[in-house]
Backbone as JSON Lines, residues from 0, in Angstrom:
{"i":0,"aa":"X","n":[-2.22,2.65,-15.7],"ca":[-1.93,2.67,-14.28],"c":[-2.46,3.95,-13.67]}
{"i":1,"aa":"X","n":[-2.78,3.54,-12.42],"ca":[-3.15,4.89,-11.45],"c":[-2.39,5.96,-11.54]}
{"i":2,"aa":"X","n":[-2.58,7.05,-12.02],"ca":[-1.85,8.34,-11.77],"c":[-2.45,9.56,-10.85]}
{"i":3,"aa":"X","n":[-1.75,9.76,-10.02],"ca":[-2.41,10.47,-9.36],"c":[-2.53,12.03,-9.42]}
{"i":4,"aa":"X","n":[-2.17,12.67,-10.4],"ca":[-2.88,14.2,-10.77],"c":[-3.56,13.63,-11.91]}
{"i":5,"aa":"X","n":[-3.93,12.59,-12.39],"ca":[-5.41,12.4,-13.35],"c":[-6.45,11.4,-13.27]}
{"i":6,"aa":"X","n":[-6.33,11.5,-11.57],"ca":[-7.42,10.96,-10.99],"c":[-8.25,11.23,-10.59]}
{"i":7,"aa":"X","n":[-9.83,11.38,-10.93],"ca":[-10.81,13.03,-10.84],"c":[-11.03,12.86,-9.22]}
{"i":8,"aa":"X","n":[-10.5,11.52,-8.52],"ca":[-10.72,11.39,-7.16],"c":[-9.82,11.39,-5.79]}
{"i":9,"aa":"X","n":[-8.56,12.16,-6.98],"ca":[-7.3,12.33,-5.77],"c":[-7.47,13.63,-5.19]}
{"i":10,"aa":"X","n":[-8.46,14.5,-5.5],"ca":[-8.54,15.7,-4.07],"c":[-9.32,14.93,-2.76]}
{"i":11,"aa":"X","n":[-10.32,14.07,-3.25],"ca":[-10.79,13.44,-2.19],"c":[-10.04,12.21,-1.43]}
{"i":12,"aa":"X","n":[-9.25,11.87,-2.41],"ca":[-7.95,10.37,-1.83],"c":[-7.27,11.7,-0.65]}
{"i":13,"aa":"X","n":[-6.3,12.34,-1.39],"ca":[-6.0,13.11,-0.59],"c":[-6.27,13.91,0.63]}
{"i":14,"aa":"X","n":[-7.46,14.67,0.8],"ca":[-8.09,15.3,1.71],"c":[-8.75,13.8,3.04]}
{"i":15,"aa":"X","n":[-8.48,12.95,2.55],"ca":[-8.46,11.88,3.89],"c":[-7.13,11.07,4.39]}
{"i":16,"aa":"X","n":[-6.58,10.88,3.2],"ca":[-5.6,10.62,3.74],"c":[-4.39,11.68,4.95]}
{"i":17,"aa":"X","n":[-4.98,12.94,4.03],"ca":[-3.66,13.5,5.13],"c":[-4.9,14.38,6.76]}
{"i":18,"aa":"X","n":[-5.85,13.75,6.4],"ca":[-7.08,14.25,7.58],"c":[-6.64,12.86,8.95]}
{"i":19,"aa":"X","n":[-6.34,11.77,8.1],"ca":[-6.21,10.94,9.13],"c":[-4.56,10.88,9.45]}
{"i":20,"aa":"X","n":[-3.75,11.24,8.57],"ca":[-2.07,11.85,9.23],"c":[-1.97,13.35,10.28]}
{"i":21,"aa":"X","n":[-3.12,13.68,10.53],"ca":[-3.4,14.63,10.95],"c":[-3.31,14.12,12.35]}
{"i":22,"aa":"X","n":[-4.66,13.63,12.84],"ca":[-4.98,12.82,13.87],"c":[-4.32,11.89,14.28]}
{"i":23,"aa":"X","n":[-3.32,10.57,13.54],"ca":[-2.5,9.88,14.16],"c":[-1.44,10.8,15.07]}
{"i":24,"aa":"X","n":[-1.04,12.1,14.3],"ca":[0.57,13.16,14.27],"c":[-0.29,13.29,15.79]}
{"i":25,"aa":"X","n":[-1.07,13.62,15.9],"ca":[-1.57,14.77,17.54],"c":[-1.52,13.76,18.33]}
{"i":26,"aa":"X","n":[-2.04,12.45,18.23],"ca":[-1.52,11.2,19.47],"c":[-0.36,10.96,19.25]}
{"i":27,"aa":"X","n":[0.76,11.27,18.55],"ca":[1.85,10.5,18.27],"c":[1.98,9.17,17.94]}
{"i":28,"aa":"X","n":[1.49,8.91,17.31],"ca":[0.88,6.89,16.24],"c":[1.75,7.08,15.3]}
{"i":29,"aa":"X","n":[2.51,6.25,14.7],"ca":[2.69,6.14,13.47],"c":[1.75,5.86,12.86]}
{"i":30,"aa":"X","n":[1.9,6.81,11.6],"ca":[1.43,6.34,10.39],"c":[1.66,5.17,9.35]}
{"i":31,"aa":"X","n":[0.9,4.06,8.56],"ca":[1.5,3.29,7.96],"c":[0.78,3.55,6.54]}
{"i":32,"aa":"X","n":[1.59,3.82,5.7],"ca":[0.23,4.22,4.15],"c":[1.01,2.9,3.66]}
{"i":33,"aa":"X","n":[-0.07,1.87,3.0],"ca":[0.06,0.59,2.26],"c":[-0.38,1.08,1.11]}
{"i":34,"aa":"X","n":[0.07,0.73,-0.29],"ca":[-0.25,0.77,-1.52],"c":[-0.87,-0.34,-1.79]}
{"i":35,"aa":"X","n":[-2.36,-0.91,-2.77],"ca":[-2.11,-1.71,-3.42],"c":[-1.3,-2.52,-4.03]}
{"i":36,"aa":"X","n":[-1.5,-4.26,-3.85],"ca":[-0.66,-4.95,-4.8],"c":[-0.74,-4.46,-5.93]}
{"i":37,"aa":"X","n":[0.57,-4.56,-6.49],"ca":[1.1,-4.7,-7.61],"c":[1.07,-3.2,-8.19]}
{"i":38,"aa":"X","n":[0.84,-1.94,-7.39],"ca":[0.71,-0.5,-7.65],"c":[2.35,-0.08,-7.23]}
{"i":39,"aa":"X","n":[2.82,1.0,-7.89],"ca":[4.35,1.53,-7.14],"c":[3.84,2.69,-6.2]}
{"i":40,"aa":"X","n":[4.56,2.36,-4.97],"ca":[4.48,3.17,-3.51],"c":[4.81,4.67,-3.92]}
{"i":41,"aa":"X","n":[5.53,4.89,-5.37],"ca":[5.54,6.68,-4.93],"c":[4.17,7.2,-5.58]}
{"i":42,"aa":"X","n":[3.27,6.81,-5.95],"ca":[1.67,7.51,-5.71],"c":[1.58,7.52,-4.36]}
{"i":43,"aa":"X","n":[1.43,6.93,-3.81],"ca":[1.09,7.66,-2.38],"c":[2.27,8.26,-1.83]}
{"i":44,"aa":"X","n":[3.18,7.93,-1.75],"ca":[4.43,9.05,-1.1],"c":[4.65,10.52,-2.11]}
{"i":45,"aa":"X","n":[3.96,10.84,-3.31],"ca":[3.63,11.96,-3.85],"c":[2.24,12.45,-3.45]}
{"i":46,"aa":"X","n":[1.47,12.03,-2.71],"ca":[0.12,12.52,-1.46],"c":[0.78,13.3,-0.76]}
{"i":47,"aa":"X","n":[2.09,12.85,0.02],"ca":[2.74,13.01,1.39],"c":[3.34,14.28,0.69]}
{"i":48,"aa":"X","n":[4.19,14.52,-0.2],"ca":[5.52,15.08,-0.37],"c":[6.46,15.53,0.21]}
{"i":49,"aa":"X","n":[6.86,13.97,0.68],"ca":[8.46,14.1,1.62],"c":[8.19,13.49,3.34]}
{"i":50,"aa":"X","n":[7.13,13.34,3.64],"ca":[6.48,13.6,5.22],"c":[7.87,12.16,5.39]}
{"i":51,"aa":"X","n":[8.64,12.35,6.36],"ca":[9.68,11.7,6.47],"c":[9.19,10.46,8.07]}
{"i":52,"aa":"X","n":[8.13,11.0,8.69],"ca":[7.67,10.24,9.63],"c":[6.31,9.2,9.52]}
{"i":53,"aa":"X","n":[6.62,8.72,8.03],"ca":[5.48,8.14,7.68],"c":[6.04,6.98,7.28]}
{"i":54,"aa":"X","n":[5.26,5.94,7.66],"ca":[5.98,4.07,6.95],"c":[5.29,3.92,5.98]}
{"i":55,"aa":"X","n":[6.09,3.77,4.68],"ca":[5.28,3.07,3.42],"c":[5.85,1.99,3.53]}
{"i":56,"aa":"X","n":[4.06,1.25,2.71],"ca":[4.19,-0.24,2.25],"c":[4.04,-0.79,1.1]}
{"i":57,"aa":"X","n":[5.53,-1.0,0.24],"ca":[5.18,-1.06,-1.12],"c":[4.62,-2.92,-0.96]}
{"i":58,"aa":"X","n":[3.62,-3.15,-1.76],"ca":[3.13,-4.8,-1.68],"c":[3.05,-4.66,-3.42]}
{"i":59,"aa":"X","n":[3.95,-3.99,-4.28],"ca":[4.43,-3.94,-5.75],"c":[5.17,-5.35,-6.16]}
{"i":60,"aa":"X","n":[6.57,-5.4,-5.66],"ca":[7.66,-6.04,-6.09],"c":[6.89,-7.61,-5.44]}
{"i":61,"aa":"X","n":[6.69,-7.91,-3.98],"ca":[5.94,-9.0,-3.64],"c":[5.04,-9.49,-4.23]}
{"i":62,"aa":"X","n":[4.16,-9.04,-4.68],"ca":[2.96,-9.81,-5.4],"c":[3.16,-9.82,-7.23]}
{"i":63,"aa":"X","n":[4.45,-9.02,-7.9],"ca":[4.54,-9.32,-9.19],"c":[5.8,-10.95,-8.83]}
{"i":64,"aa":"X","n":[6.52,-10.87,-8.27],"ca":[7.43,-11.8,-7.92],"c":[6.32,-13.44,-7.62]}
{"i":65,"aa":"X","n":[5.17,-13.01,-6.58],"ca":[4.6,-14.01,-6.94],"c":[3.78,-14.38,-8.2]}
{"i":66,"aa":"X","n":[3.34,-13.84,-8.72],"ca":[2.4,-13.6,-9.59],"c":[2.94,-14.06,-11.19]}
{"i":67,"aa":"X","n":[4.64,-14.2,-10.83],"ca":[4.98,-15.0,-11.65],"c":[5.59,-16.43,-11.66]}
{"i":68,"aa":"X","n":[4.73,-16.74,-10.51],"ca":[5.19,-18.29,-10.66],"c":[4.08,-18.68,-9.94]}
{"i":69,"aa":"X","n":[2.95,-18.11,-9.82],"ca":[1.52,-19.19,-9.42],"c":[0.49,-18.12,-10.31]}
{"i":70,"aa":"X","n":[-0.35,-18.84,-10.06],"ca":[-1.68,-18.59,-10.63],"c":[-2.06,-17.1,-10.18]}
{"i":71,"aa":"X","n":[-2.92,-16.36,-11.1],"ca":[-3.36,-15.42,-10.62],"c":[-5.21,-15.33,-9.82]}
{"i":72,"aa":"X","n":[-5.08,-16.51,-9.83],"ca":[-6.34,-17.09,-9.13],"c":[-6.1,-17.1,-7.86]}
{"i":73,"aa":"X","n":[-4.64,-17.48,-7.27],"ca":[-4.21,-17.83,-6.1],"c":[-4.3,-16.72,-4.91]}
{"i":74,"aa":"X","n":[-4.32,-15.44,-5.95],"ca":[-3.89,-14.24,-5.21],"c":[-5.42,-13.42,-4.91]}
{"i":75,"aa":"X","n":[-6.44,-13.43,-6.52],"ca":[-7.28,-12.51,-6.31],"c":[-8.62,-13.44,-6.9]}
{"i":76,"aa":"X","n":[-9.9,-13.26,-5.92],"ca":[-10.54,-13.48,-6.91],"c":[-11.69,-13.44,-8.0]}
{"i":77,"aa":"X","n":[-11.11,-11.8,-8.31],"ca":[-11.7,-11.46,-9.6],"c":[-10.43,-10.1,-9.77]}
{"i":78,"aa":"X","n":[-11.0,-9.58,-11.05],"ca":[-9.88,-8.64,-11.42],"c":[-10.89,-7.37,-11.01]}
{"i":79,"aa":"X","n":[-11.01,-6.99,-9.8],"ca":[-11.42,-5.57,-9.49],"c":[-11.19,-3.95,-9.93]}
{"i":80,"aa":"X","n":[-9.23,-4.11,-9.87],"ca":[-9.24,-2.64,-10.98],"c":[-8.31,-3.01,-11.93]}
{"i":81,"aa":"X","n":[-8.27,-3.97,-12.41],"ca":[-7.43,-4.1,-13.44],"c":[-6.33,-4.87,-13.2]}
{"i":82,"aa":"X","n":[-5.48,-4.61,-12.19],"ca":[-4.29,-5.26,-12.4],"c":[-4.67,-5.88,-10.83]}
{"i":83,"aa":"X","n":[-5.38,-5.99,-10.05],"ca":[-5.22,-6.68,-9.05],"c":[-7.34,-6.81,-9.19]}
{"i":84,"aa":"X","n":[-7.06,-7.68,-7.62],"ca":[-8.9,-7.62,-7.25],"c":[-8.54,-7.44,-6.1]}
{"i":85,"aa":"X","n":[-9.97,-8.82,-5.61],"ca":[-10.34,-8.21,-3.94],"c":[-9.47,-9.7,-3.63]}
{"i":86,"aa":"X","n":[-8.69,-9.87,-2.34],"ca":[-7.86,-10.78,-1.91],"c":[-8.79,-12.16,-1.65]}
{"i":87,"aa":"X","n":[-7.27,-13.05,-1.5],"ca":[-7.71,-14.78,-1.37],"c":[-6.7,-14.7,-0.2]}
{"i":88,"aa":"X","n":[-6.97,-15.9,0.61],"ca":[-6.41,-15.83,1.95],"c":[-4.64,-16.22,1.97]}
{"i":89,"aa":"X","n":[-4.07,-16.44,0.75],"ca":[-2.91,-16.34,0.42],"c":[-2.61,-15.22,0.0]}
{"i":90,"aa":"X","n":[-3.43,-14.02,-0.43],"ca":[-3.11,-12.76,-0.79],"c":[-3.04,-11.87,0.75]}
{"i":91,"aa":"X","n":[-3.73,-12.18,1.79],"ca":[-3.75,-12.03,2.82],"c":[-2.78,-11.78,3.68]}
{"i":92,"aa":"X","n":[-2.11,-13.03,3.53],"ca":[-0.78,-13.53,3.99],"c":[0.26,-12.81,3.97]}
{"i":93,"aa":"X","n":[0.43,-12.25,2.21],"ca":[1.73,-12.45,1.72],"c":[1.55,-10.55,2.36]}
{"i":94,"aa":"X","n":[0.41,-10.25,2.33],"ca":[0.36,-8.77,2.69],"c":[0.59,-8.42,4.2]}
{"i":95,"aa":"X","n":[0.18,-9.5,4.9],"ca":[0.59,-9.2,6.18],"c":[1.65,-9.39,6.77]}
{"i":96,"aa":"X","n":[2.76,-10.41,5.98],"ca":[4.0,-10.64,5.82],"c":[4.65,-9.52,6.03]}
{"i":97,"aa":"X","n":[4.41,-8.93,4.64],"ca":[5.28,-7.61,4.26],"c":[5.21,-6.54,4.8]}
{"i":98,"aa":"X","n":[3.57,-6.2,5.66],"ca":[3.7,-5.2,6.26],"c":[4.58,-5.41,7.65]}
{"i":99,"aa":"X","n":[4.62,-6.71,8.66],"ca":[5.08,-7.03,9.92],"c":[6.9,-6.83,9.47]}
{"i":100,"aa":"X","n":[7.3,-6.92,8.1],"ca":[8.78,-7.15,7.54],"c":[8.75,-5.86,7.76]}
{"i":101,"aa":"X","n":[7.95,-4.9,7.02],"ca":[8.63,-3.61,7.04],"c":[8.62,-2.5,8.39]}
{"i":102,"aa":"X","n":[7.7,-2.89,8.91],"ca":[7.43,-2.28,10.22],"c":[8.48,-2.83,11.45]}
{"i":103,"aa":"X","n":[9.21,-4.35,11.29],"ca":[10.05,-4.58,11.52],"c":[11.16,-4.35,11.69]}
{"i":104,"aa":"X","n":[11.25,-3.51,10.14],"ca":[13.36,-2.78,10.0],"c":[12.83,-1.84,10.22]}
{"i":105,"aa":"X","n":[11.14,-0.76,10.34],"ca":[11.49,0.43,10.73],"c":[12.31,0.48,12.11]}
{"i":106,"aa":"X","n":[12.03,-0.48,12.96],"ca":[11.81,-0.57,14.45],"c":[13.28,-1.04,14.78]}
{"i":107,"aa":"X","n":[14.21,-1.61,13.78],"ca":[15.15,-2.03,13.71],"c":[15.52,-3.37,14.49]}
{"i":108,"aa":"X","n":[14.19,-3.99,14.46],"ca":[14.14,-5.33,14.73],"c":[14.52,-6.36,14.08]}
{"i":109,"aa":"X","n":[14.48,-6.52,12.89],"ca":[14.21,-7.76,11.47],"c":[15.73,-7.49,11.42]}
């Protein structure tokens, strides 16, 4: 799995990600950092460390939950880094689901 202090490309993950938390913070935008399916959300909330005005999107627990009761064809199709690929229009879905759910209870709508 991805770790992120032995990733020879997390000064550069990093140095954009918080370049573009930079620029949302000065318009006042929320930020939304999405993780890869089937990756756990504290790699990127260990980018942040702690930034409390930031929405994570774990799409972890959703796509292993599906992933065990359909095909893994359904979701991706090819295995790009290993444990996931590049999306199928049901992988689409289930991601845009989860992000409108969570952006939802931030807002205290859902």
């Amino acid at each position: 799995m991805f770790k992120v202090e032995n990733n020879p490309n997390f000064n550069i993950s990093r140095y954009h990600y918080e370049r573009l938390y930079n620029k949302l913070k000065r318009g006042e935008i929320k930020y939304i950092a999405m993780q890869y399916p089937t990756r756990n959300i504290n790699e990127l909330k260990d980018i942040f460390e702690g930034n409390k005005d930031i929405i994570f999107v774990s799409n972890e627990e959703n796509f292993k939950e599906a992933l065990e009761t359909n095909k893994y064809e359904n979701y991706f199709i090819d295995k790009f880094a290993g444990d996931f690929g590049h999306f199928t229009p049901k992988s689409n879905r289930l991601i845009a689901e989860n992000v409108a759910n969570v952006i939802l209870d931030e807002l205290g709508i859902n």
